[in-house]
N, C-alpha and C positions, 0 to 999 in steps of 0.2 A: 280812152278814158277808163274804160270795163277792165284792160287788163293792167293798167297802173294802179287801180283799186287792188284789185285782185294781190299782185305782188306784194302791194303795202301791206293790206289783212295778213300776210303770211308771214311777211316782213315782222310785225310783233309778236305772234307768237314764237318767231324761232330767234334769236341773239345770232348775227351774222349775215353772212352771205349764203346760207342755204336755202332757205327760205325761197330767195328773188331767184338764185340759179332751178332749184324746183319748177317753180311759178311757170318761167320761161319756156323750161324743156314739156308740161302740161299741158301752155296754150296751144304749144305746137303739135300736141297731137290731138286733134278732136276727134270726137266719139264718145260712145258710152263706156262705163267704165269696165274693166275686166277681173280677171280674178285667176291666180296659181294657183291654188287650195289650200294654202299653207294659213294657220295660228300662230304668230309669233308674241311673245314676252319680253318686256326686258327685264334683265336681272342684272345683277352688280357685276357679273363679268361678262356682260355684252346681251344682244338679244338671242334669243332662244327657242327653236321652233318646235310646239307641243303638240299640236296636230297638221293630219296632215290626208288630203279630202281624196279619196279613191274615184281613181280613173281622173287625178286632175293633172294637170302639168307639172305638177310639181310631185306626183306620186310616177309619173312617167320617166323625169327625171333620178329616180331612188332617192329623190329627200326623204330626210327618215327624221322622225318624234327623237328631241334629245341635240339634234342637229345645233351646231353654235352659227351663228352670223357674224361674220367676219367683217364681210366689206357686205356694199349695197350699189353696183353700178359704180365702180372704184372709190366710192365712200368708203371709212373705215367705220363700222358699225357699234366699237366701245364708246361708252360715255352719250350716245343716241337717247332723246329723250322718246316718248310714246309719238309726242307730234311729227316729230322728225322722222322717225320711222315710219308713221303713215305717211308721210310726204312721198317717203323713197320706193314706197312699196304698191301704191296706188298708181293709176294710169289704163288709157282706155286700152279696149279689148284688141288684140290683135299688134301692140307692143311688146318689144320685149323688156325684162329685168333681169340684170346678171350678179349672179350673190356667188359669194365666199365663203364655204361651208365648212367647218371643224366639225366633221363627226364623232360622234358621242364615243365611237369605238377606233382607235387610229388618229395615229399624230399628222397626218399629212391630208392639209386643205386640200378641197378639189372647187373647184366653177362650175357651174352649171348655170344656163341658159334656158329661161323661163318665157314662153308667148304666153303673154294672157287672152284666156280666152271669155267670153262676151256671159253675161250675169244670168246663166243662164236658169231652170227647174234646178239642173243639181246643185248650184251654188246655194240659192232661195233656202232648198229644201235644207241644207249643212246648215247656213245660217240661222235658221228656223230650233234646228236640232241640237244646237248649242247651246240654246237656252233652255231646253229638257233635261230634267232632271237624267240619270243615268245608275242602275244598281250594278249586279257585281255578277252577273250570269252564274247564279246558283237556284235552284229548284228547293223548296223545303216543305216536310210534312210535320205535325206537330205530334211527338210522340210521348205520352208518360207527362206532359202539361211543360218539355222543349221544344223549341225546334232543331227539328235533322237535316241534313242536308240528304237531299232525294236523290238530286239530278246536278251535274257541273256540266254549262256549254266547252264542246273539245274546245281549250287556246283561249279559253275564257277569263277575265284576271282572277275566280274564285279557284279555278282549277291553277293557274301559274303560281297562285301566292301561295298554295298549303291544302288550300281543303280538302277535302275528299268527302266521298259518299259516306254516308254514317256517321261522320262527326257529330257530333252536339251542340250546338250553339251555346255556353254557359252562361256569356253577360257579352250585350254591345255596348260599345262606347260606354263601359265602365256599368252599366244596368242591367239588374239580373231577368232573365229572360223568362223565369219561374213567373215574373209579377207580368210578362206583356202578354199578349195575345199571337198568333202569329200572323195577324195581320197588321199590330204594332209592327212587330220586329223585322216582315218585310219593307215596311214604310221607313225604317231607321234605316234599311239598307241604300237606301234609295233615295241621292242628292248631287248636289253639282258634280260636273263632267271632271274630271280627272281627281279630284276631292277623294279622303282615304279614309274609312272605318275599318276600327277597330273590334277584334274579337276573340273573344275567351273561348277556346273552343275545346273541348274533350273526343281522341279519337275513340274509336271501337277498342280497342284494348286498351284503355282508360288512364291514357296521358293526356296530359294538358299544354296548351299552346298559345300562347299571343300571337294572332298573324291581323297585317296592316295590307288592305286590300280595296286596290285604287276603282274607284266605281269609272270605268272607261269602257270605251267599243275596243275590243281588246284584237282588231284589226289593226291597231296603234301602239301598243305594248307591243314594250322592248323587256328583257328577260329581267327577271324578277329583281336580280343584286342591282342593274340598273334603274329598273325604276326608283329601286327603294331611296337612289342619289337625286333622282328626279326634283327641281323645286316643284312647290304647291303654290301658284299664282292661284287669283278669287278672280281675276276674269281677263280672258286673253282676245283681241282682236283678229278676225282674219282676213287674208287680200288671197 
């Protein structure tokens, strides 16, 4: 009776036959649930893997941020709505899931072979951290009523996208920074995870710059002309 419910509930959300084949291959593996490390999105040409969780099975395998999803377990993963993909992606720990990867750099798919492993601290802790806001690993001191840029973390996305030490911060997000405080304008730096601010910036020998710089754990950034193709999803799920 539990798992004739169960398929039906799934059965509505999804139009077809995936749903009740899901359902099935689910009851049949009991346990708690697992987790690759991966974030996936869907965008209009298929889904799309934006992060992607260190030291997890799927960072073992070289999945990499940018990653397209092809297939999912011989599904083909275009036209995949959000539910269907958590259908295909979900399952307890110590299963495996085998995906179709088009990477971001190179025309030729490759498979890899994902064990989920069991929901463990570092899962929690990633999950947890996804919903923290995130700035753009830049250091700044406030000089002459600007801020400067003091310190850039090595590999950092303030350092990949342009900045450098001594710049000037002139205006964010379109606001002259003459009027903020610098503890405004670290706070303007600083918002959702892969999310991009914009900034006016003047070097040391007194050019001027527009650079778009993705507030990310830049363990994840892919090089700068790429990111810059990157979509901007407002919130991505992860298994």
């Amino acid at each position: 009776m539990a798992r004739s419910l169960f398929a039906g509930l799934l059965g509505i959300l999804l139009a077809g036959g995936l749903a009740q084949e899901v359902a099935s291959a689910q009851l049949q593996e009991p346990g708690k649930l697992g987790y690759v490390g991966i974030s996936v999105g869907v965008q209009p040409g298929g889904p799309m893997i934006f992060h992607v969780l260190l030291d997890s099975p799927a960072a073992q395998a070289s999945v990499r941020r940018g990653d397209r999803v092809l297939e999912v377990d011989g599904r083909k993963a275009s036209g995949l709505d959000e539910e269907a993909l958590h259908l295909l992606l979900s399952g307890a720990e110590d299963t495996t899931v085998e995906l179709v990867l088009q990477p971001f750099y190179g025309s030729v798919p490759r498979t890899v072979q994902l064990r989920r492993k069991p929901h463990d601290r570092v899962f929690l802790d990633y999950e947890a951290a996804r919903a923290r806001p995130e700035g753009i690993a830049a250091g700044l001191v406030n000089q002459h009523g600007r801020p400067v840029v003091q310190s850039l973390t090595p590999g950092g996305p303030a350092e990949l996208f342009g900045l450098a030490a001594g710049d000037i911060i002139l205006e964010i997000e379109g606001r002259d920074t003459s009027t903020l405080s610098l503890f405004e304008v670290e706070a303007m730096l600083i918002g959702p995870r892969a999310s991009y601010v914009e900034l006016l910036v003047r070097s040391p020998g007194g050019g001027e710059t527009v650079l778009q710089i993705p507030r990310l754990n830049h363990l994840n950034l892919l090089p700068p002309a790429a990111e810059q193709q990157m979509p901007r999803p407002q919130s991505i799920p992860a298994y």
